[in-house]
C-alpha positions as CSV (number, residue, x, y, z in Angstrom):
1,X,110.5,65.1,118.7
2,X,110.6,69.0,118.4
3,X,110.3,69.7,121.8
4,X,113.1,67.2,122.5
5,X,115.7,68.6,119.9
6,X,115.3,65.2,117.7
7,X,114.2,67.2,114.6
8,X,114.5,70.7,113.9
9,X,111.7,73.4,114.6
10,X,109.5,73.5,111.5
11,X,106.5,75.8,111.4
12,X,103.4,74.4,111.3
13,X,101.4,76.6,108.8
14,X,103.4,76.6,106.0
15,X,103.4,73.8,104.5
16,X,99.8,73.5,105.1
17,X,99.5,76.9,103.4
18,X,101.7,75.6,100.3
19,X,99.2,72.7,100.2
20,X,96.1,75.1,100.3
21,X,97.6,77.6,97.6
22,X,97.6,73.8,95.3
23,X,93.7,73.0,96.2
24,X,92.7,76.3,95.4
25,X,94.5,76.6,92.0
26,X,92.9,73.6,91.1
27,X,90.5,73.9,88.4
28,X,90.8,77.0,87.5
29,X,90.7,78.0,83.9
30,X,94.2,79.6,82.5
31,X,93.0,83.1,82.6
32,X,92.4,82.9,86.4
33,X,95.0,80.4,87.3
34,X,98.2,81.7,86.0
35,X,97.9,85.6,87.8
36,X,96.7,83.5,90.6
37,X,99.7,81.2,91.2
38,X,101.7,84.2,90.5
39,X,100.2,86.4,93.3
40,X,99.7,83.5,95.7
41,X,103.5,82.4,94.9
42,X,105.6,85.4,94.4
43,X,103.8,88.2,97.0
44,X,102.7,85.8,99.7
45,X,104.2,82.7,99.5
46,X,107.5,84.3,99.5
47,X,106.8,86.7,102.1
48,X,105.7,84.1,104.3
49,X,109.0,82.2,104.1
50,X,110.7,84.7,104.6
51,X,109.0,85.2,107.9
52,X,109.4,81.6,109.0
53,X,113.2,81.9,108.1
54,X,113.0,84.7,110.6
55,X,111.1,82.9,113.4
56,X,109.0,85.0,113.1
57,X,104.8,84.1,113.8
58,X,103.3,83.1,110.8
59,X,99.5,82.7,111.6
60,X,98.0,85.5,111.5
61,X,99.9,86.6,108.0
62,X,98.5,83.5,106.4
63,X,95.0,83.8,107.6
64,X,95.4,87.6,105.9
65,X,97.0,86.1,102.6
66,X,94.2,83.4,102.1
67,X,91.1,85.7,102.7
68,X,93.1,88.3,99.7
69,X,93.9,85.2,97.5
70,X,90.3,83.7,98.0
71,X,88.5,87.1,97.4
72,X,90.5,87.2,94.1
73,X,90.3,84.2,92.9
74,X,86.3,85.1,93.4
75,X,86.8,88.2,91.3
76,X,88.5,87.2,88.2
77,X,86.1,84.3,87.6
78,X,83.5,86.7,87.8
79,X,85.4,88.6,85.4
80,X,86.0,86.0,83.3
81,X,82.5,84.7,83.2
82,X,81.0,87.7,82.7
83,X,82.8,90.0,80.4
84,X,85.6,87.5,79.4
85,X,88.3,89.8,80.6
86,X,91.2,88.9,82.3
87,X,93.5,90.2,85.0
88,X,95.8,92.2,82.1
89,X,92.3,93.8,80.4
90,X,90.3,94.4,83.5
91,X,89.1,97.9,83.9
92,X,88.3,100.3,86.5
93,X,85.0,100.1,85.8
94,X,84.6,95.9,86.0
95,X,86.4,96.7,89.7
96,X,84.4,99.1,90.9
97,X,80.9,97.2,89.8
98,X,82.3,94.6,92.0
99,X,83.2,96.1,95.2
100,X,79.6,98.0,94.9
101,X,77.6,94.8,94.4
102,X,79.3,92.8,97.2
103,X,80.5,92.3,100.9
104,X,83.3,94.6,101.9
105,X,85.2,91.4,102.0
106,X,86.0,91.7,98.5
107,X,88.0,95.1,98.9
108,X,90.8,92.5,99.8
109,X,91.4,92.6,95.9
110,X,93.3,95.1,96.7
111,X,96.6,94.0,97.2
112,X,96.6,92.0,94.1
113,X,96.2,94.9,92.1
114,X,98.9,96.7,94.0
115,X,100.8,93.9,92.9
116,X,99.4,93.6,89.4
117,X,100.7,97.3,89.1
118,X,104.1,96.6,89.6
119,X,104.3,93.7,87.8
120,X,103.1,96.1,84.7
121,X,99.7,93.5,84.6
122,X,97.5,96.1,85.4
123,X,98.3,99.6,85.2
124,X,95.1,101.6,84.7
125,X,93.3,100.0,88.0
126,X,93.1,101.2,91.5
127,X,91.7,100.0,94.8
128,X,91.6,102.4,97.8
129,X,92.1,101.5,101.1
130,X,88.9,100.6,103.1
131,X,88.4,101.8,106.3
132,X,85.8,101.0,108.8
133,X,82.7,103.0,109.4
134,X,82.4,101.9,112.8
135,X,84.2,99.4,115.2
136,X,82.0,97.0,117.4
137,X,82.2,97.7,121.3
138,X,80.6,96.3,124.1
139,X,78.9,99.0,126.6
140,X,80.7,99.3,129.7
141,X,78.0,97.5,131.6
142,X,77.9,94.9,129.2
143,X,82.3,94.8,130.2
144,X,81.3,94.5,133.7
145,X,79.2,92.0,133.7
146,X,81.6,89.9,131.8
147,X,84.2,90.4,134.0
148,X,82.0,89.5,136.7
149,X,80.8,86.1,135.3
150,X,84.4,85.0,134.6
151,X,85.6,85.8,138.3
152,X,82.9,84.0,139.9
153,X,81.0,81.8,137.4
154,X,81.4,78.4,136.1
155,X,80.5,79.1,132.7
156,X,84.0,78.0,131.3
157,X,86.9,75.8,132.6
158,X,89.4,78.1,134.6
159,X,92.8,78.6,131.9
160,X,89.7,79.9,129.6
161,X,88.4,82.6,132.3
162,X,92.3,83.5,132.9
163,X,92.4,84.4,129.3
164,X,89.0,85.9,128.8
165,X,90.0,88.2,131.4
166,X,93.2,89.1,130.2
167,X,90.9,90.5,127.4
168,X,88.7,92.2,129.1
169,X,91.0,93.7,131.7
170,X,93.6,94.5,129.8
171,X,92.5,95.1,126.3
172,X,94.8,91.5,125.2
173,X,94.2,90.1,121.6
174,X,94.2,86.2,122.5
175,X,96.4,85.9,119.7
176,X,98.9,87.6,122.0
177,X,97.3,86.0,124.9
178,X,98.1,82.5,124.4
179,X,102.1,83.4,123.4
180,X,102.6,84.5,127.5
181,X,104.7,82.5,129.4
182,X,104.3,82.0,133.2
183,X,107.4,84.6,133.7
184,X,105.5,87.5,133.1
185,X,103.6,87.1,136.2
186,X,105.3,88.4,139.4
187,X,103.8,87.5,143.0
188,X,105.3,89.5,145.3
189,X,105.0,89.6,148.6
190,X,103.6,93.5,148.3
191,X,100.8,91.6,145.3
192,X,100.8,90.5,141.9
193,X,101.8,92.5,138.9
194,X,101.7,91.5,135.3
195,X,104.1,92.5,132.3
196,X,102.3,93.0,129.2
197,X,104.6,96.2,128.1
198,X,107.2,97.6,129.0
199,X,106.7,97.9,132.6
200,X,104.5,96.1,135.1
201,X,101.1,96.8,135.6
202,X,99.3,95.6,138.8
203,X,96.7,93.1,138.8
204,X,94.0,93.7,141.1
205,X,91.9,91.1,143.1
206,X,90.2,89.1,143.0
207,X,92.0,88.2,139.5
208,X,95.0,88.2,141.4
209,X,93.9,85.0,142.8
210,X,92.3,83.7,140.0
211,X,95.5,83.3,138.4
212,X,97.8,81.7,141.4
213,X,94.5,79.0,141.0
214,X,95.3,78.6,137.3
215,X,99.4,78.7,138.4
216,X,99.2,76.2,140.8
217,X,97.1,74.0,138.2
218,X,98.1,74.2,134.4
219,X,96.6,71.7,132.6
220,X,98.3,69.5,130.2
221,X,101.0,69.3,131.8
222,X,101.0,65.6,132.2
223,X,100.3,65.0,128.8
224,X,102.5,66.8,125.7
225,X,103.6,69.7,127.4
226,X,105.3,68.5,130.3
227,X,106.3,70.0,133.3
228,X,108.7,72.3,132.4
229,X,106.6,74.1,130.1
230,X,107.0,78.0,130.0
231,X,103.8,78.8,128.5
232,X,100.8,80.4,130.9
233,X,98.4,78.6,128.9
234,X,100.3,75.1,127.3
235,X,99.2,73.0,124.8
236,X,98.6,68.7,124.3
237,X,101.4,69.7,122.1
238,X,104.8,69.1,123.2
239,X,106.2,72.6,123.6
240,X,103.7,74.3,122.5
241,X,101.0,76.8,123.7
242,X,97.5,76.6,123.4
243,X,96.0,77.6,119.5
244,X,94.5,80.5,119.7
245,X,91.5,79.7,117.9
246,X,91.0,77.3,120.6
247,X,90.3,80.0,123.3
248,X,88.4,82.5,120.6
249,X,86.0,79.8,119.7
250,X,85.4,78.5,123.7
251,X,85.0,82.4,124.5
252,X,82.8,83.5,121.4
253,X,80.7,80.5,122.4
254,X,80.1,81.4,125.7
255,X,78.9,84.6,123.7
256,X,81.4,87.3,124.6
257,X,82.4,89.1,121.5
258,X,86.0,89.5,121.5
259,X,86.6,92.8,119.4
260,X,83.9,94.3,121.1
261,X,85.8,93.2,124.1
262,X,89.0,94.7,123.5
263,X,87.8,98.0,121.9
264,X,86.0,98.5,125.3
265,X,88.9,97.6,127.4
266,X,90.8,99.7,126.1
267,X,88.7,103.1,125.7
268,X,87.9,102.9,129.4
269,X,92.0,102.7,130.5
270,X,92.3,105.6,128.1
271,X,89.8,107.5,130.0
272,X,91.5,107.0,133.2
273,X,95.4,106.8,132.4
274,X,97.4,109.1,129.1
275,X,97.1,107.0,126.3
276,X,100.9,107.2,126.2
277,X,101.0,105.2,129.0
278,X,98.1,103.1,128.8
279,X,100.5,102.2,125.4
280,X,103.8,101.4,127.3
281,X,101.7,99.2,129.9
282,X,99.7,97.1,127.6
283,X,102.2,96.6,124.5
284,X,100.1,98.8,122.2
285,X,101.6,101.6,119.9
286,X,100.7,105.2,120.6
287,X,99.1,105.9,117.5
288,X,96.6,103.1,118.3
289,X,96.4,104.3,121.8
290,X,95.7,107.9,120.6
291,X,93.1,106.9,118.4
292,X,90.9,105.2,121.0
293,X,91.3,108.3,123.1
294,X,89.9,110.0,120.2
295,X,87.2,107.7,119.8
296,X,86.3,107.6,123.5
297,X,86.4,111.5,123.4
298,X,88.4,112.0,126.1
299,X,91.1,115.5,125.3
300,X,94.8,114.4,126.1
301,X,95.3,116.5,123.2
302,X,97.7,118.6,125.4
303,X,99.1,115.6,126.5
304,X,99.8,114.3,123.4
305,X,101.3,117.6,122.1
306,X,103.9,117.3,125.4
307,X,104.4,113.5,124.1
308,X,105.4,113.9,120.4
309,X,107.6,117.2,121.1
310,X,109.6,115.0,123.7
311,X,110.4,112.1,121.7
């Protein structure tokens, strides 16, 4: 009815998130519940509208907002069960004891007391940023051999090899991936080029072909999406595109790790191309781009130099 124009566009997550901010309050004792609801409510909740309001995606900035809420409601029951302090008496110490004994999933606590401070909760407590010792990678080899499977195996159904290549190839988060419609595909008569930036980038065969197969035979299209739908890869849903969760699960289970994926993709093309315009071609940022230059060691420091003085 959506798809149709009989009801209005409503986002999806939302109200499911509403709904899941209620479960988890649940229960709780007062001390927990009440800076709880007031973080969950005020800070995310309200931020989250605000981004639906905009049209703007909201999936990814509630999966971030329930992991933060979760790991917090985590910490001030432990507070609260184990020194009977609260959210307003909590000390540096009781935070610091936590994020030593624990996961690095429980630095996510830190937002709350970002919060907490300027709220005048909590003033005395702070929670640096975490960043990551190391990123996961898959060896080149390892790349390869992907790549290979996925153009000529039958490991997975063909929208799901179109997609795990897009990965692979061109360093896409599926998140992204699965928000493409069919226009930014161009098959010209001089070959097929792809626009995932700000310019075209060419697609090489045999992908080239791969995806005129998955063109010429979208599924779902006889179901909910119908035939005019725009997306590359469309849902059972009418109007919609596939979840992305749905291609990350069917891809980690046929075992390729996707981060690993995606930070080898994308050191290699900064090897070969300035990361500058390795950015511009694949929709990345420059500062991102730079910093798997870095990593991958390569020295378009020059380059770079050239780069920031121009703009």
């Amino acid at each position: 009815m959506q798809h149709h124009g009989l009801l209005p566009p409503r986002d999806p997550y939302l109200p499911r998130f509403e709904q899941w901010i209620d479960a988890k309050l649940d229960g709780l004792p007062d001390e927990v519940r009440q800076p709880v609801q007031h973080f969950a409510t005020w800070h995310h909740l309200r931020r989250i509208r605000a981004k639906t309001g905009a049209g703007a995606p909201t999936r990814g900035p509630i999966h971030s907002a329930k992991q933060e809420i979760t790991e917090t409601v985590k910490f001030l029951v432990w507070l609260h069960e184990t020194y009977q302090r609260t959210a307003a008496t909590c000390t540096q110490q009781d935070v610091d004891e936590w994020l030593a004994a624990g996961p690095t999933t429980r630095s996510a606590i830190r937002t709350f007391f970002v919060v907490a401070k300027q709220a005048r909760l909590n003033t005395a407590v702070t929670v640096q940023h975490r960043s990551a010792k190391s990123s996961p990678s898959l060896s080149q080899d390892q790349r390869l051999a992907w790549i290979h499977e996925l153009l000529t195996g039958t490991s997975e159904s063909l929208p799901y090899r179109v997609a795990g290549m897009l990965l692979l190839l061109y360093a896409q988060p599926l998140v992204k991936v699965v928000t493409f419609p069919t226009s930014i595909v161009d098959d010209a008569d001089s070959g097929m080029s792809i626009v995932l930036g700000t310019h075209p980038t060419d697609v090489p065969e045999p992908f080239a072909s791969l995806i005129r197969e998955h063109l010429a035979a979208r599924p779902n299209l006889r179901t909910g999406a119908g035939s005019d739908s725009p997306w590359l890869f469309p849902s059972t849903l009418a109007g919609r595109h596939l979840h992305p969760n749905t291609v990350m699960d069917r891809l980690r289970d046929v075992g390729i790790n996707l981060l690993g994926a995606r930070n080898r993709a994308i050191g290699e093309l900064v090897l070969e191309c300035p990361p500058s315009l390795v950015a511009e071609a694949l929709g990345y940022s420059a500062q991102v781009a730079f910093l798997h230059a870095d990593k991958a060691g390569e020295p378009w420091a020059r380059y770079a130099g050239r780069s920031i003085k121009a703009t």
